[in-house]
C-alpha positions as CSV (number, residue, x, y, z in Angstrom):
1,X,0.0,0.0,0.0
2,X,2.8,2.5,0.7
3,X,4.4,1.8,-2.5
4,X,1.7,2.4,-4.0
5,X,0.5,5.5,-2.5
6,X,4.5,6.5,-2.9
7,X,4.4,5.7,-6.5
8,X,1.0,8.0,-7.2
9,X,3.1,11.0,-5.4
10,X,5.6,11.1,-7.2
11,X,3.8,11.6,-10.5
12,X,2.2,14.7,-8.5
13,X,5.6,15.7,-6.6
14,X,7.5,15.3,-9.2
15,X,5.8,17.2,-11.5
16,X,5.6,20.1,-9.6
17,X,9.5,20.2,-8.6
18,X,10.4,19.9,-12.2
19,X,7.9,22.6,-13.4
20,X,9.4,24.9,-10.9
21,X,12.9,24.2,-11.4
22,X,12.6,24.3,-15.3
23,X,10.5,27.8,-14.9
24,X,13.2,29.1,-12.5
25,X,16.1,28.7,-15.5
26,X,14.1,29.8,-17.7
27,X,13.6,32.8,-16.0
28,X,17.0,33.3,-15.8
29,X,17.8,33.3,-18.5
30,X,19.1,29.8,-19.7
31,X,17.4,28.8,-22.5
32,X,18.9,26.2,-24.4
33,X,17.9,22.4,-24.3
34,X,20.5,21.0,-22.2
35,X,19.6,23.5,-19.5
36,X,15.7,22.8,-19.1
37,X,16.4,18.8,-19.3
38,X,19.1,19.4,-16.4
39,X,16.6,21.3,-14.4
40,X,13.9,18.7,-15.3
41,X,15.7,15.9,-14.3
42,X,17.5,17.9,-10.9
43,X,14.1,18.1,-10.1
44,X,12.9,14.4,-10.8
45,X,15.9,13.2,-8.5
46,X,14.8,15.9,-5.7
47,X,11.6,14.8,-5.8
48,X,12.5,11.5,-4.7
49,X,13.6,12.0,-0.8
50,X,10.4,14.4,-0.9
51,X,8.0,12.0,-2.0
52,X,9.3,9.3,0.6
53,X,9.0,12.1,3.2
54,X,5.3,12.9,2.3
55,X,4.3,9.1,2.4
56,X,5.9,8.2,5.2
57,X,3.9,11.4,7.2
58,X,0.8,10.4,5.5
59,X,0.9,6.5,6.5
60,X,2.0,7.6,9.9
61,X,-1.0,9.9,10.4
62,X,-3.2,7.1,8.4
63,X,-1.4,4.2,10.6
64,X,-2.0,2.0,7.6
């Protein structure tokens, strides 16, 4: 069940993190291609520690 509910976050999560990162270069300034896939994928890998963060709160106030 955690995995599962893990696995639907991150699609959400990640998402967002990426969308912010890859708005936040191009704000900046930067861009070219390798820039925005650098930021998207900065942003998949941070989304990672976050999403098990947010599950493990959510099963803990759930006590699945």
């Amino acid at each position: 069940m955690q995995k599962l509910l893990m696995f639907g976050l991150h699609f959400m999560i990640g998402t967002t993190i990426m969308g912010i990162f890859v708005t936040a270069a191009l704000s900046a300034g930067y861009g070219n291609g390798r820039t925005i896939v650098a930021a998207a994928l900065a942003g998949f890998v941070l989304a990672l520690p976050v999403t098990w963060f947010v599950t493990r709160k959510i099963t803990h106030l759930v006590k699945v």
